[in-house]
C-alpha positions in Angstrom: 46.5 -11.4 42.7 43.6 -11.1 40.1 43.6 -9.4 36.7 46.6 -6.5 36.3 44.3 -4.5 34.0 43.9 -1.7 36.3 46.6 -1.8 38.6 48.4 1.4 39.8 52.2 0.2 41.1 54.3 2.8 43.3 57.6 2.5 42.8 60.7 3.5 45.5 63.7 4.4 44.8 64.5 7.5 46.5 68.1 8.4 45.3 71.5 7.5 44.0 71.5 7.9 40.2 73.3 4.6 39.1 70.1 2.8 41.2 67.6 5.2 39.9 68.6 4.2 36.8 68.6 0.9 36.9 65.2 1.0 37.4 64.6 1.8 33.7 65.1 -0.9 32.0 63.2 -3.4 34.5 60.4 -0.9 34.2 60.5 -1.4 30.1 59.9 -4.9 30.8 57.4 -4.6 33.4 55.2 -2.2 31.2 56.0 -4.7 28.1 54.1 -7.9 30.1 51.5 -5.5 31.9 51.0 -2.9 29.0 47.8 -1.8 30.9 49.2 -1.0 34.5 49.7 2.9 35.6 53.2 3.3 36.8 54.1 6.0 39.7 57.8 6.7 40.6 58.7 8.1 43.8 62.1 9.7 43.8 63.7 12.8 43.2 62.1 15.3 40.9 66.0 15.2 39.1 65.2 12.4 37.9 62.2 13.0 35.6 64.2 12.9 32.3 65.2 9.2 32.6 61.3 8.4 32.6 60.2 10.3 29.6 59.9 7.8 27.1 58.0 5.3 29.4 54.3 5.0 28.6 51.7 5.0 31.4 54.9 6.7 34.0 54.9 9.5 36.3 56.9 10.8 38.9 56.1 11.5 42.3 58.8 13.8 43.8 59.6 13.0 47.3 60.9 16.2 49.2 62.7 14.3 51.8 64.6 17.4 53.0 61.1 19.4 52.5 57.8 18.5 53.1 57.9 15.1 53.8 61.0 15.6 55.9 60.9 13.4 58.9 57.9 10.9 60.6 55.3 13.6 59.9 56.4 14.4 56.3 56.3 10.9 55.5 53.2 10.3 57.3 51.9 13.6 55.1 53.5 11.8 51.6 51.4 8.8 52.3 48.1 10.5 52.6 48.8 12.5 49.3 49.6 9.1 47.5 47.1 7.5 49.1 44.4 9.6 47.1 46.0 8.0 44.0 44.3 4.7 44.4 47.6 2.9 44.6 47.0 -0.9 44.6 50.8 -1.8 45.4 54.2 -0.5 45.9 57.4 -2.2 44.9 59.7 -0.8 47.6 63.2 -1.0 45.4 65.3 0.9 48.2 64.5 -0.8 51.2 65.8 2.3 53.8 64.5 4.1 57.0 62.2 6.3 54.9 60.3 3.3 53.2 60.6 1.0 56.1 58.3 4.1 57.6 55.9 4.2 54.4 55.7 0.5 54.7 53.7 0.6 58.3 51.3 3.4 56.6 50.9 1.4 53.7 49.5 -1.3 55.9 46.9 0.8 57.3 44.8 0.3 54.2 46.1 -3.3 53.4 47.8 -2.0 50.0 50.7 -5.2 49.1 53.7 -3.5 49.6 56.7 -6.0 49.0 60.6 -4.7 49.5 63.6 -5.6 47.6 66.6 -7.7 49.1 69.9 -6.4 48.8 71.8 -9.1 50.0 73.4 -7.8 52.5 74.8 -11.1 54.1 75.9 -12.0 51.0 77.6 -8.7 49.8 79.3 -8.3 53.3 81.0 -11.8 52.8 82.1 -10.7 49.3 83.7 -7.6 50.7 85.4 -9.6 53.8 89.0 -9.4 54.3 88.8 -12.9 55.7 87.0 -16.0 54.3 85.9 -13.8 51.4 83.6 -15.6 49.3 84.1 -15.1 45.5 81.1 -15.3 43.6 78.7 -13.5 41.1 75.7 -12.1 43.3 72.3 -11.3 41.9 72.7 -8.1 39.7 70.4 -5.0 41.2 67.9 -5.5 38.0 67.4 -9.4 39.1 66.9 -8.2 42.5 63.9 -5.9 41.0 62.6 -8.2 39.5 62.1 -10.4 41.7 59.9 -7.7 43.9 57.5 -7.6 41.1 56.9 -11.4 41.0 56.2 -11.4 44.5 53.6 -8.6 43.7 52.4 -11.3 41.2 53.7 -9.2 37.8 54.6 -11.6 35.1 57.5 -9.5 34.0 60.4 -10.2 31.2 63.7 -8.2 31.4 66.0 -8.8 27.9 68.6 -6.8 26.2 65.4 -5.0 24.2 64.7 -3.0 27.2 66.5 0.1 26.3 65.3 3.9 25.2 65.5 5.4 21.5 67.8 7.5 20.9 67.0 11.1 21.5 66.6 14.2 19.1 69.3 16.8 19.4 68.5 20.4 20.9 70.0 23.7 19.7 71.7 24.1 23.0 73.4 21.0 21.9 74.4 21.1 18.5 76.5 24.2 19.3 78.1 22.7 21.3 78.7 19.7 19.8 81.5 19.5 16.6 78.9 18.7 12.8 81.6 16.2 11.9 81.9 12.7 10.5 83.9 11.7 13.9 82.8 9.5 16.1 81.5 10.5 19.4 83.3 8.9 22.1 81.8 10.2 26.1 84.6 10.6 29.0 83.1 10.3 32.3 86.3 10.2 34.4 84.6 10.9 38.1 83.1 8.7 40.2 81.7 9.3 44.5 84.5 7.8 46.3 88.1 7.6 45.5 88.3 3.6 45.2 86.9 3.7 41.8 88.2 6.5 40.5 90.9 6.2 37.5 93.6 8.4 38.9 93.0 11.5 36.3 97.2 11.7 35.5 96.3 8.6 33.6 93.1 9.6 32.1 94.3 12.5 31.3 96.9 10.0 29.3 94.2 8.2 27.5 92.4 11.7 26.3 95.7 12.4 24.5 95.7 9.4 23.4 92.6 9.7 21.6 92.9 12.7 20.8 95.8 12.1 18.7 94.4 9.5 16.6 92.0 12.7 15.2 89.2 9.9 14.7 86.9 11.1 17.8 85.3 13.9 19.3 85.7 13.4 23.2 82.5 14.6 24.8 83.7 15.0 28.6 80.7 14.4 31.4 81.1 15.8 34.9 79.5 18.0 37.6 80.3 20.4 40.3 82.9 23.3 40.1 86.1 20.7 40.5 85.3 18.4 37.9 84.2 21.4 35.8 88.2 22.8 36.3 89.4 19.3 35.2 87.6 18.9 32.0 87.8 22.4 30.6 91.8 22.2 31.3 91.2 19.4 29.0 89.1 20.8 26.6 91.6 23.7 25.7 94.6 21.3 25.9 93.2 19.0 23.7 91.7 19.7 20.4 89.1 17.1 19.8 87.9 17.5 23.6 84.5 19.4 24.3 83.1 19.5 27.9 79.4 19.5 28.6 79.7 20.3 32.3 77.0 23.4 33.1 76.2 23.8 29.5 73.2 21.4 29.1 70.6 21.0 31.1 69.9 17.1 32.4 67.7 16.2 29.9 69.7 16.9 27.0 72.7 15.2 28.5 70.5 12.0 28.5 69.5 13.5 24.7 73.1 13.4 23.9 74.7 10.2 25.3 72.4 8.4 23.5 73.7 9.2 20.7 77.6 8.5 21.5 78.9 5.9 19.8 80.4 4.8 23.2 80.8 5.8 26.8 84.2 5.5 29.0 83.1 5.8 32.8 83.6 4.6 36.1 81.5 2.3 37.8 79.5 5.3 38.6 76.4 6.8 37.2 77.3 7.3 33.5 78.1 4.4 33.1 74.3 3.3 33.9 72.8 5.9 31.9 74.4 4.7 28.6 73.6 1.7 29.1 69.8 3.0 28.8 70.2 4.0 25.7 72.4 0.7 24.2 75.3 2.6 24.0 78.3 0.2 24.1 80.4 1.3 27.6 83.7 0.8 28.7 83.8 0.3 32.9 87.1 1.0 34.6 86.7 -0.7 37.9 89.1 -0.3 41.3 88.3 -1.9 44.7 84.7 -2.3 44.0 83.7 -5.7 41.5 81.3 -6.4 38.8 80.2 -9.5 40.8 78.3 -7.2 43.5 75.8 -7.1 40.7 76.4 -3.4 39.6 77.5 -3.9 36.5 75.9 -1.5 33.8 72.7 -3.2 32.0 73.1 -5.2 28.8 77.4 -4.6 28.9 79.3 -8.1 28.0 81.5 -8.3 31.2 84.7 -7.9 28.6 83.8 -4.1 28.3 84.6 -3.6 31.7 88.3 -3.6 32.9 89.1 -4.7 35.9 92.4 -3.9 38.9 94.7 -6.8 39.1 93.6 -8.8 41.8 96.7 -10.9 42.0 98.0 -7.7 43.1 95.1 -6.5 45.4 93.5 -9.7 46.3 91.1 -8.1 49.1 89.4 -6.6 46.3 86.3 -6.0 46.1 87.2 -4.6 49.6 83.4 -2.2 49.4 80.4 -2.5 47.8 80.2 1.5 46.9 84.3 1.7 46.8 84.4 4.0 49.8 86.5 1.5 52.0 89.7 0.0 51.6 93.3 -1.2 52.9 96.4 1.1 52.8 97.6 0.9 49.6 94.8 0.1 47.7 93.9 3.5 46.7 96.6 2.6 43.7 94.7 -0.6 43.0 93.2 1.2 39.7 96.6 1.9 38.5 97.5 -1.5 37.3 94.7 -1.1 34.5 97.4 1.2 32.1 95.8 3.8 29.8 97.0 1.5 26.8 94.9 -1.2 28.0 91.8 1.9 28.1 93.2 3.1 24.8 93.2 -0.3 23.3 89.8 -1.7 24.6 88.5 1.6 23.2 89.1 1.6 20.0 88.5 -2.1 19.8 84.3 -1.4 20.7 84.5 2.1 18.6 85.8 0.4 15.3 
């Protein structure tokens, strides 16, 4: 390709927060080596915040349940991003719906290259037979690599992170005006096979909470996991939960400034890591080697099920499938071992 100076690059990725953000940092670096490119973002207007320190980024909301529901709603998206002058998309999602904007994006000859997500590769780490071991490409190598084939020099390094984020009001009174340190709980996850059973979390909030060092900041969505947390929070007196007090952009404000994050391999985990924050990953039947694992963590913050034990794992890619019995897989990581690796990263 020629010069980059003027280049306008559409970005995919439709959905799924943990993917969304892993987009971030690769973009960091993309805007770093091509500091004069326009970046558009088509995903879910939800998503905004994680953006809003990026120069030269917008976002496009796709209304994939709306207006650009179906062939003719994506045939109708096109022509409105068409009148942007897009000069090429980096498909990072690679489903139905882009597979669809790929053929309309050929219409007027605009690059359009799609990531690879392995699939061969992740199915034969997932097998229950002849399972092959191995560290895969993680998800920002895999974006990467679909902006070199769009012929962006781009450099992805542990400097790709977001500042830390002012406080709002809504916040801070919220939030205890202490010398503690501030230590995030994200105890949920999607799908049961990497989710810490919550008897034990619940075990390892005491356990913090005892120590009287910490203020535990617990993240969570959804009227369940808003019962969980504020049984917590008026069990426990160094607990505070967030859930439907903040909006989404001062949640992002706020875990940036933790002085670490506890989460699943789930979305939290991925949006501390945006912000540098050191972050402890509990993991069940799903494995850092399917190239998940939260950006810039050292692989000894996350703790892993014994797999002596459960020796099919990982037995999913997204820890919705698994053998009988493996549902317990998570409990041979004991909330000492949390408790311990916890206050070994917050010291």
């Amino acid at each position: 390709m020629q010069s980059k100076t003027q280049e306008h690059i559409l970005i995919i990725r439709l959905s799924a927060m943990g993917d969304v953000a892993m987009t971030v940092p690769v973009i960091v670096g993309l805007l770093k080596s091509n500091p004069n490119i326009k970046v558009t973002v088509l995903t879910r207007q939800f998503f905004k915040p994680m953006y809003a320190q990026l120069p030269n980024v917008t976002v496009y909301e796709a209304e994939v349940k709306g207006k650009h529901k179906g062939f003719s709603g994506l045939w109708k998206l096109y022509k409105e991003l068409k009148v942007m002058q897009i000069t090429a998309v980096a498909d990072l999602h690679n489903v139905l719906r882009s597979n669809i904007l790929k053929q309309f994006f050929k219409l007027s000859e605009t690059p359009f290259v799609q990531i690879d997500k392995g699939r061969i590769e992740k199915k034969a780490l997932t097998a229950g037979k002849n399972k092959v071991l191995k560290q895969l490409p993680t998800t920002q190598q895999r974006y990467i690599a679909v902006f070199k084939k769009l012929g962006f020099p781009i450099q992805v390094n542990e400097t790709c992170v977001l500042t830390k984020e002012k406080l709002s009001d809504s916040i801070l009174s919220i939030v205890p005006q202490n010398t503690k340190k501030w230590i995030g709980i994200a105890p949920f996850a999607a799908f049961k096979g990497k989710t810490y059973p919550l008897e034990l979390m619940e075990e390892v909030v005491g356990m913090l909470n005892n120590t009287n060092k910490y203020s535990l900041l617990l993240f969570g969505g959804g009227d369940q996991e808003k019962k969980v947390l504020e049984k917590w929070e008026s069990t426990y007196d160094n607990c505070i939960s967030t859930v439907n007090k903040i909006s989404f952009q001062e949640e992002l404000s706020l875990i940036s400034k933790l002085d670490l994050m506890l989460a699943m391999d789930s979305g939290n985990a991925h949006l501390s890591s945006l912000y540098g924050v050191p972050t402890v990953t509990l993991w069940g039947v799903t494995h850092p080697f399917a190239g998940f694992y939260p950006f810039g963590q050292p692989i000894e913050n996350a703790l892993l099920a014994d797999r002596h034990k459960y020796p099919l794992i990982p037995t999913s890619v997204y820890g919705n499938k698994f053998p009988d019995g493996y549902d317990r897989a998570m409990e041979t990581i004991t909330p000492k071992m949390v408790f311990d690796k916890v206050l070994e990263l917050a010291k």
